[in-house]
TORKOL-4160 file (C-alpha; in steps of 0.2 Angstrom, whole numbers, padded with zeros to 4 digits, m for minus):
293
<pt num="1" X="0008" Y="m0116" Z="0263"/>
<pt num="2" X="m0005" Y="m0129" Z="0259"/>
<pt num="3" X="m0001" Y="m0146" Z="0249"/>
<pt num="4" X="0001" Y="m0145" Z="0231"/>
<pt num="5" X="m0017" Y="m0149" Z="0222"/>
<pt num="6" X="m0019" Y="m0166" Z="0216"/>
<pt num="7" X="m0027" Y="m0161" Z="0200"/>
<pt num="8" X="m0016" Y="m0145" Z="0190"/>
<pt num="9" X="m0027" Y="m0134" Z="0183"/>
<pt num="10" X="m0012" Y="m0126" Z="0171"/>
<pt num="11" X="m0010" Y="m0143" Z="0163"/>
<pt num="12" X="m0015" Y="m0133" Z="0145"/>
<pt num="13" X="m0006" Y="m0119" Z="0147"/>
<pt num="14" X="0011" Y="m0131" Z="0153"/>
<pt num="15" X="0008" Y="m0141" Z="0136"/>
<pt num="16" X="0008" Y="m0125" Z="0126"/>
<pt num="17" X="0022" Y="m0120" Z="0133"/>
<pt num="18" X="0030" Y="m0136" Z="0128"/>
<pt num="19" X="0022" Y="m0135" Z="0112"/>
<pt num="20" X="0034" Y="m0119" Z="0109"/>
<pt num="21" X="0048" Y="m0129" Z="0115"/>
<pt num="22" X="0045" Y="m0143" Z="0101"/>
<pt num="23" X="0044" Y="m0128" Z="0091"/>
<pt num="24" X="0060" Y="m0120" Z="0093"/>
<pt num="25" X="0071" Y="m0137" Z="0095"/>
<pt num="26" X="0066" Y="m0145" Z="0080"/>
<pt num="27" X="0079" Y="m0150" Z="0067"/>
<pt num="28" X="0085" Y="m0161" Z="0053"/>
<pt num="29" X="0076" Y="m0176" Z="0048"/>
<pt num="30" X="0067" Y="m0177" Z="0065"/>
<pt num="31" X="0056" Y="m0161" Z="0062"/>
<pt num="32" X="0045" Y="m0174" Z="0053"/>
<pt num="33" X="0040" Y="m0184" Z="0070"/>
<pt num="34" X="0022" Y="m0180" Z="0073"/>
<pt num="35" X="0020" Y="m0165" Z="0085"/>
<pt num="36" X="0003" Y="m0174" Z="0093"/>
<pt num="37" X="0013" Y="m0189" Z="0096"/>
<pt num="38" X="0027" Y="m0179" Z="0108"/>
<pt num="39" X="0013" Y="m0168" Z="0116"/>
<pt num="40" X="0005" Y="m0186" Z="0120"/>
<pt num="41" X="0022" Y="m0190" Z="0128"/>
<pt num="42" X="0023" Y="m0173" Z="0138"/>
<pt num="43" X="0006" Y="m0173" Z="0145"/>
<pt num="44" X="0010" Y="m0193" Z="0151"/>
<pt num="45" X="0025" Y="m0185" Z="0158"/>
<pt num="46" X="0014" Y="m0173" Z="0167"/>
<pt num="47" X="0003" Y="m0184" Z="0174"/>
<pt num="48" X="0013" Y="m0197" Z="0181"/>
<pt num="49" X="0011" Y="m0208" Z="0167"/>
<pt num="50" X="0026" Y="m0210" Z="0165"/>
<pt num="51" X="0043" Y="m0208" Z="0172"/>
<pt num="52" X="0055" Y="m0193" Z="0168"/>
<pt num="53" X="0068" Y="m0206" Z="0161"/>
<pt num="54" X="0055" Y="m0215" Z="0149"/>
<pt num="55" X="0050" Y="m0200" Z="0142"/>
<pt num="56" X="0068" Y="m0195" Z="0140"/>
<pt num="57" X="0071" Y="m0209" Z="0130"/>
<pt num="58" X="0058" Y="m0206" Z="0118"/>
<pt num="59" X="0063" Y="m0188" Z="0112"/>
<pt num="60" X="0080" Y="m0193" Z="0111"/>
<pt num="61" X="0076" Y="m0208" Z="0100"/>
<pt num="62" X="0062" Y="m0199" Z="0090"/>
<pt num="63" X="0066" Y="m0181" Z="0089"/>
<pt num="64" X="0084" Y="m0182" Z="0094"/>
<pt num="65" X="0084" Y="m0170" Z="0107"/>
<pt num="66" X="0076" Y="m0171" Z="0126"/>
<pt num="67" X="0079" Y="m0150" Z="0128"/>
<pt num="68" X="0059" Y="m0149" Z="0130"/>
<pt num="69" X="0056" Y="m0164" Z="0142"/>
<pt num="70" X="0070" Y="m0157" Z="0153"/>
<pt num="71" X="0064" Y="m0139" Z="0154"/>
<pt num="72" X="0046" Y="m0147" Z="0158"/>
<pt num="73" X="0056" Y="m0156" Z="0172"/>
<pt num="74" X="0062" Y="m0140" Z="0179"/>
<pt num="75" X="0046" Y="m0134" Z="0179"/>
<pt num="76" X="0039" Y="m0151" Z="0187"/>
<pt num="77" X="0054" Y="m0152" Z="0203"/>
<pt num="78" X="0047" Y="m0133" Z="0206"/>
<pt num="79" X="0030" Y="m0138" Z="0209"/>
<pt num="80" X="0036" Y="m0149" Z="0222"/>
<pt num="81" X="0044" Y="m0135" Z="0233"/>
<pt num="82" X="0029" Y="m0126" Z="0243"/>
<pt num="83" X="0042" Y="m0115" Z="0251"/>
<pt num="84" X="0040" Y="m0099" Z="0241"/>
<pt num="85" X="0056" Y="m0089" Z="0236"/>
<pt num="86" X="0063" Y="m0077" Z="0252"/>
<pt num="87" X="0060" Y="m0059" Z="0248"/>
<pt num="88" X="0078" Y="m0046" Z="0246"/>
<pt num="89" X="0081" Y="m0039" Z="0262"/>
<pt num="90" X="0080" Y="m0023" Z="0253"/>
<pt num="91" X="0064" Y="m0025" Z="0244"/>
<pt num="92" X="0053" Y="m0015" Z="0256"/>
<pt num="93" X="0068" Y="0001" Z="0256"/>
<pt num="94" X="0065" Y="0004" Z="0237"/>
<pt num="95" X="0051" Y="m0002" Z="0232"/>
<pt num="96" X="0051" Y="0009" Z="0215"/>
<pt num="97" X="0067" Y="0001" Z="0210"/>
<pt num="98" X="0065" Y="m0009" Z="0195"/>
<pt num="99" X="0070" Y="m0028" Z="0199"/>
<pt num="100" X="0072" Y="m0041" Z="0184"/>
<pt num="101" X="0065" Y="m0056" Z="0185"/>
<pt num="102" X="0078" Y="m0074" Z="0189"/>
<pt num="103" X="0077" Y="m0088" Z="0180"/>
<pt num="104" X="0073" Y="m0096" Z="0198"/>
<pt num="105" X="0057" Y="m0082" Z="0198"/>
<pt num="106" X="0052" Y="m0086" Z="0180"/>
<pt num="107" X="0052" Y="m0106" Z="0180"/>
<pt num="108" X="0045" Y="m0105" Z="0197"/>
<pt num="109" X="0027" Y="m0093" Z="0192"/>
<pt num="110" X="0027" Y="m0110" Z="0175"/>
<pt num="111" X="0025" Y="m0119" Z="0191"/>
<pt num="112" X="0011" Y="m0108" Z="0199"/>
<pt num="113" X="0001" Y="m0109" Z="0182"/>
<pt num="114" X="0003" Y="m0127" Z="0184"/>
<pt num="115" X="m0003" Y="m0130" Z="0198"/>
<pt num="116" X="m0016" Y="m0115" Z="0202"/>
<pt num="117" X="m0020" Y="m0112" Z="0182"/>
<pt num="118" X="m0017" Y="m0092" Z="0175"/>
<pt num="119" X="m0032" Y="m0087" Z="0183"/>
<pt num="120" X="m0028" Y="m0086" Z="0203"/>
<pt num="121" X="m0017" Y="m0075" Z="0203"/>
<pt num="122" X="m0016" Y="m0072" Z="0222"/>
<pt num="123" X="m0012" Y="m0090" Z="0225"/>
<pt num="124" X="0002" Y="m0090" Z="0210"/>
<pt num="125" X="0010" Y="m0074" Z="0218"/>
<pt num="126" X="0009" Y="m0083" Z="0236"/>
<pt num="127" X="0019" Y="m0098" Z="0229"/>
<pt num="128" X="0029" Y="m0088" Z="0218"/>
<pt num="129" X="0037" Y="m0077" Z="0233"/>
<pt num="130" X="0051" Y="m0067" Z="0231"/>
<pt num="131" X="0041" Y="m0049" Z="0236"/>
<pt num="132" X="0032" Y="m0052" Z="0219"/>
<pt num="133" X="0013" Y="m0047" Z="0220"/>
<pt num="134" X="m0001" Y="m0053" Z="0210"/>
<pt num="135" X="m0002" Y="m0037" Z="0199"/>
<pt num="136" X="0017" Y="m0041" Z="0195"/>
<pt num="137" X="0014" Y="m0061" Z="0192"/>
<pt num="138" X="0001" Y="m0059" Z="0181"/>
<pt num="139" X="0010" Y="m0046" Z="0169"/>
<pt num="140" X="0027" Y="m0057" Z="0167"/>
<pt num="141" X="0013" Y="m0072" Z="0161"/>
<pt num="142" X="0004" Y="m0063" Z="0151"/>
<pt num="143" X="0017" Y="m0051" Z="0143"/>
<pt num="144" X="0033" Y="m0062" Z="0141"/>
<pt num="145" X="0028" Y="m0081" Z="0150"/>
<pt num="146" X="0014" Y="m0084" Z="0140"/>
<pt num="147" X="0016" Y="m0096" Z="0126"/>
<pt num="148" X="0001" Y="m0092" Z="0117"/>
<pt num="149" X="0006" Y="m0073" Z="0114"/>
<pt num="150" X="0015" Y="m0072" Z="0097"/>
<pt num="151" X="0030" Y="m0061" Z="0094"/>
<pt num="152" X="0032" Y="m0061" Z="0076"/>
<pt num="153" X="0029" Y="m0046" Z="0064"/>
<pt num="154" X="0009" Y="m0040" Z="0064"/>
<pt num="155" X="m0001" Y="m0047" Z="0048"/>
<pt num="156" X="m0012" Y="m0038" Z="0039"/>
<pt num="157" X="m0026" Y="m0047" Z="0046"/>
<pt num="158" X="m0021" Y="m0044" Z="0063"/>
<pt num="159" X="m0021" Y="m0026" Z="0060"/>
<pt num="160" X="m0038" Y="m0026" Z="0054"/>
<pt num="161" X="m0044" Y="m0035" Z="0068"/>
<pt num="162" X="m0034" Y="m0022" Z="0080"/>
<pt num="163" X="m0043" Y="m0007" Z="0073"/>
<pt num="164" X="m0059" Y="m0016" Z="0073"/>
<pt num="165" X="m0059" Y="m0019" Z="0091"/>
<pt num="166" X="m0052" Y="m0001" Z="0095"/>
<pt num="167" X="m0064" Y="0007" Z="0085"/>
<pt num="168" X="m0079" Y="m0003" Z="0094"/>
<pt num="169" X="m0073" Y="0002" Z="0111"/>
<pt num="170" X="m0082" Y="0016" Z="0121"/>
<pt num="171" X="m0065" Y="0018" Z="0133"/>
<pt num="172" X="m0051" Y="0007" Z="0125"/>
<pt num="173" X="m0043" Y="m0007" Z="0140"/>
<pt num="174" X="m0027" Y="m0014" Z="0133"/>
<pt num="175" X="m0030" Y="m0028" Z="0142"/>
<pt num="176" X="m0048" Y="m0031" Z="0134"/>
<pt num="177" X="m0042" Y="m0028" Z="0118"/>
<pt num="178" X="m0029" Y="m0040" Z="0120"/>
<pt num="179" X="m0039" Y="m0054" Z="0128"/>
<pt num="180" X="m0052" Y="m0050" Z="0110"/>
<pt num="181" X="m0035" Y="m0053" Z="0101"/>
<pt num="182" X="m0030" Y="m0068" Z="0109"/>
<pt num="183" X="m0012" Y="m0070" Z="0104"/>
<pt num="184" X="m0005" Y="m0052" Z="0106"/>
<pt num="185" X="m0003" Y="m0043" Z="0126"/>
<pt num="186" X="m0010" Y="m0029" Z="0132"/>
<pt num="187" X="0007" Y="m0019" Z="0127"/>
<pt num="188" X="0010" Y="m0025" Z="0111"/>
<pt num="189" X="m0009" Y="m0020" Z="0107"/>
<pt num="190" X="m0005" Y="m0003" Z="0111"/>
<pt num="191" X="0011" Y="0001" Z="0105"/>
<pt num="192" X="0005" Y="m0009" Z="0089"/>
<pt num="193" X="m0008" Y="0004" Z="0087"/>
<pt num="194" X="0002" Y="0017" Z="0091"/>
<pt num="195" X="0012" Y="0017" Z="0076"/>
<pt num="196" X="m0001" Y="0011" Z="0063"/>
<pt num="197" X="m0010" Y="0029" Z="0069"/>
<pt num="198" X="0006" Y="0037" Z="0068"/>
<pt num="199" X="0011" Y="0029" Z="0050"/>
<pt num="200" X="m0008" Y="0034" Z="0045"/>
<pt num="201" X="m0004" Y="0054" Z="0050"/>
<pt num="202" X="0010" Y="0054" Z="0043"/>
<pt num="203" X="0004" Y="0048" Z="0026"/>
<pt num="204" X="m0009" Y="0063" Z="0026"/>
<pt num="205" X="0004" Y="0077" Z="0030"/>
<pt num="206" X="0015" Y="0070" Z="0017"/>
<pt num="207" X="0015" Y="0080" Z="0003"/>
<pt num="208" X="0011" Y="0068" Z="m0014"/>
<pt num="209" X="0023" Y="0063" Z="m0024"/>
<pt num="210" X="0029" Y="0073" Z="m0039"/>
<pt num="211" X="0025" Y="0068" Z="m0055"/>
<pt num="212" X="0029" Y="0072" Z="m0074"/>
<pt num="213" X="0017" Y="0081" Z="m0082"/>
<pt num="214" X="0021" Y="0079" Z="m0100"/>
<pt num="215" X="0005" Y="0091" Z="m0105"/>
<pt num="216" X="0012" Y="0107" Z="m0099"/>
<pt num="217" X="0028" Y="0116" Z="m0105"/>
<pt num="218" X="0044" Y="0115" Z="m0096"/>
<pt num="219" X="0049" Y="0132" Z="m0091"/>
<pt num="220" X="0060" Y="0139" Z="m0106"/>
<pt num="221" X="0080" Y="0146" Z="m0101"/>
<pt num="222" X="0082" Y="0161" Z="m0102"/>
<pt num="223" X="0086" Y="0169" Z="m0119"/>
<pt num="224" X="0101" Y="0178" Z="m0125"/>
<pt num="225" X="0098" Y="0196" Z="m0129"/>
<pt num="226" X="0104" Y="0192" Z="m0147"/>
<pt num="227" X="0089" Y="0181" Z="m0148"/>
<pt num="228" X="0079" Y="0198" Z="m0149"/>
<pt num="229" X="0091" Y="0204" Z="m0165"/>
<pt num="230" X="0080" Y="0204" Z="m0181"/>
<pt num="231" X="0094" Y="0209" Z="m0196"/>
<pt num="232" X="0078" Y="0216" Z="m0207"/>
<pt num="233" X="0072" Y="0227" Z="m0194"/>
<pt num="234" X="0083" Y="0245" Z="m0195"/>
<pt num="235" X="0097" Y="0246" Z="m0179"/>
<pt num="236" X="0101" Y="0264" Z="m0174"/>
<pt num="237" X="0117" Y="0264" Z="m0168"/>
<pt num="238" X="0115" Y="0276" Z="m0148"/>
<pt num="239" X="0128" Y="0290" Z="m0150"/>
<pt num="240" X="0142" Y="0292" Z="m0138"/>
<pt num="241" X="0142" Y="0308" Z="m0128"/>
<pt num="242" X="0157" Y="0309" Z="m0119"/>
<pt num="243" X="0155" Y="0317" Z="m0103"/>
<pt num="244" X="0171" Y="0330" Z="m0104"/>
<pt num="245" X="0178" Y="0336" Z="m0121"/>
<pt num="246" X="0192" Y="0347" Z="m0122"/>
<pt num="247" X="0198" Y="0352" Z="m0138"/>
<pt num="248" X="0215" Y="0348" Z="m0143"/>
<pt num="249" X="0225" Y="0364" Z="m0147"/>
<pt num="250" X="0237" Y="0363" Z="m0163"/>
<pt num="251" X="0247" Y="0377" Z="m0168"/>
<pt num="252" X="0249" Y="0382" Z="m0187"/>
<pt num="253" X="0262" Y="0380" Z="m0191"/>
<pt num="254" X="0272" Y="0378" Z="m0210"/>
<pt num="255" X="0282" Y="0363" Z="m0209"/>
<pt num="256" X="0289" Y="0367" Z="m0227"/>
<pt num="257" X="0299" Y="0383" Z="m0221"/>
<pt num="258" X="0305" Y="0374" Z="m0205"/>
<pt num="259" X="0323" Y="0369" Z="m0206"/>
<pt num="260" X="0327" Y="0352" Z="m0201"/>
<pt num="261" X="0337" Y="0351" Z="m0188"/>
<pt num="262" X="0326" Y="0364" Z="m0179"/>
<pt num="263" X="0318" Y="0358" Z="m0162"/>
<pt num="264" X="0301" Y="0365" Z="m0163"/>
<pt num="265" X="0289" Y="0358" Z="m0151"/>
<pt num="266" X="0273" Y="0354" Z="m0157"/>
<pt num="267" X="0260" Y="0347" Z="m0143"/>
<pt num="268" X="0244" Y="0339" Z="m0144"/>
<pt num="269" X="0230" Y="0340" Z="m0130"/>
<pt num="270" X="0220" Y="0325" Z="m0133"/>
<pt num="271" X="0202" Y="0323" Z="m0128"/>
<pt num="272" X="0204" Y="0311" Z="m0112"/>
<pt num="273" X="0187" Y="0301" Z="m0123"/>
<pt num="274" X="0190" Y="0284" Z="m0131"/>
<pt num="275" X="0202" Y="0288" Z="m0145"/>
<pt num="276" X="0190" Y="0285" Z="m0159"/>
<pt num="277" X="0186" Y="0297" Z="m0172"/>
<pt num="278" X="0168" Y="0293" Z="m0169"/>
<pt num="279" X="0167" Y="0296" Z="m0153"/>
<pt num="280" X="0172" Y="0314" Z="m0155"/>
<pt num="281" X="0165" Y="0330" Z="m0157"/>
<pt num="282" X="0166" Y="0338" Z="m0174"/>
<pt num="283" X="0177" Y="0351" Z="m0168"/>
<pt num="284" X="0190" Y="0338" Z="m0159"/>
<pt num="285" X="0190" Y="0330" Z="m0177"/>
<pt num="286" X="0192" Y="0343" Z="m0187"/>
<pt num="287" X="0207" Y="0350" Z="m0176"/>
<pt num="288" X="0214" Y="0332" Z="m0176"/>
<pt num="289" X="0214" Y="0330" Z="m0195"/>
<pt num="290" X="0222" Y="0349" Z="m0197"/>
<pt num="291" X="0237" Y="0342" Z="m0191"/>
<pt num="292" X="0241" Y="0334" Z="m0208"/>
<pt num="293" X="0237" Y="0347" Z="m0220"/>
């Protein structure tokens, strides 16, 4: 492995990253201190400016916390170590196995940046070591290391500028789109516009919303059948046929001349109709009424 450069080409992209830091770690009254001021002190730290201690000593007594300065030392003390990181014994038996990345992996590919810049990525994987390649160095900078992507909620703005750069590409790279971008990585560009096409279809399948209409009717209930009744207009009243009439059979009989105590049946067949008398037929009533003359 050769010597660590003299000059570290990933001295922006380091100072960004602390930038994040300050970010993230400020509080209370000492959020006011000067973000320039205590980027000025990180890059003296990085340049052997000044010591680690010294610069200590000024976040603590101007921001009240040294958390950024010592995860810039981490970074610094990996730089140091040409020695890249073994690779797992069992790397080469499954190489489709997904392996997460160590804390160890991820502060030392800062260091590769800092010294070799984000754009020699065959060096940075070389230094980095652990059976990472240069395809899978540069996707863990520029998909989760990177401290210029942003991972808050889209803006409108940033949406137009999505479609716009989309719309004006022949054959759509992710990664183009996201280096047009600038703040966004290649998978949060597509997935991004994966849902602002799927919120855009399903707004044209949905049907529109319902809305009154207060020109046009409600439909009416339906009416009661007295509703139709008009008392000025003549009613027939349908006749009732009853389906079987049998006439009722009354013997003649001269209750004046029967004595009192006789037992003398008398029997009436009745029609099996309703017992009305309108429902009869004339010769049922008039048999009916017989029997009290």
């Amino acid at each position: 492995m050769s010597n660590s450069p003299t000059s570290h080409l990933g001295m922006s992209e380091i100072l960004d990253y602390g930038s994040s830091l300050i970010k993230s770690a400020a509080h209370g009254s000492h959020a006011s201190i000067s973000k320039s001021y205590l980027l000025s002190v990180m890059k003296n730290y990085l340049s052997n400016k000044i010591s680690y201690q010294e610069a200590s000593d000024i976040f603590l007594q101007k921001f009240g916390s040294a958390h950024p300065i010592e995860k810039l030392q981490e970074i610094v003390n990996e730089s140091l170590i040409l020695t890249p990181i073994p690779a797992p014994e069992d790397d080469y038996m499954q190489p489709k196995q997904i392996r997460y990345w160590s804390q160890r992996e991820n502060t030392r590919l800062m260091a590769g940046v800092f010294l070799y810049g984000s754009f020699d990525w065959s060096k940075i994987a070389a230094f980095v070591g652990g059976g990472r390649g240069r395809p899978q160095c540069l996707q863990r900078w520029t998909r989760t290391l990177n401290p210029s992507i942003v991972k808050d909620i889209w803006t409108p703005e940033e949406d137009k500028k999505l479609l716009s750069i989309v719309q004006q590409s022949d054959k759509v790279s992710w990664t183009r789109v996201a280096n047009f971008m600038g703040n966004r990585s290649d998978v949060q560009c597509r997935y991004h516009y994966s849902q602002l096409m799927k919120n855009k279809t399903s707004k044209i399948s949905s049907p529109s919303p319902i809305t009154a209409d207060y020109n046009v009717m409600p439909n009416k209930p339906p009416q009661s059948p007295l509703a139709f009744y008009n008392p000025q207009q003549s009613f027939v009243m349908p006749t009732y046929e009853p389906k079987r009439t049998v006439p009722a059979y009354v013997p003649t009989v001269n209750y004046a001349n029967v004595a009192p105590t006789a037992n003398y049946p008398v029997q009436v067949v009745m029609d099996p109709s309703p017992l009305t008398v309108e429902n009869r037929s004339p010769m049922a009533v008039e048999a009916f009424l017989s029997c009290f003359q």
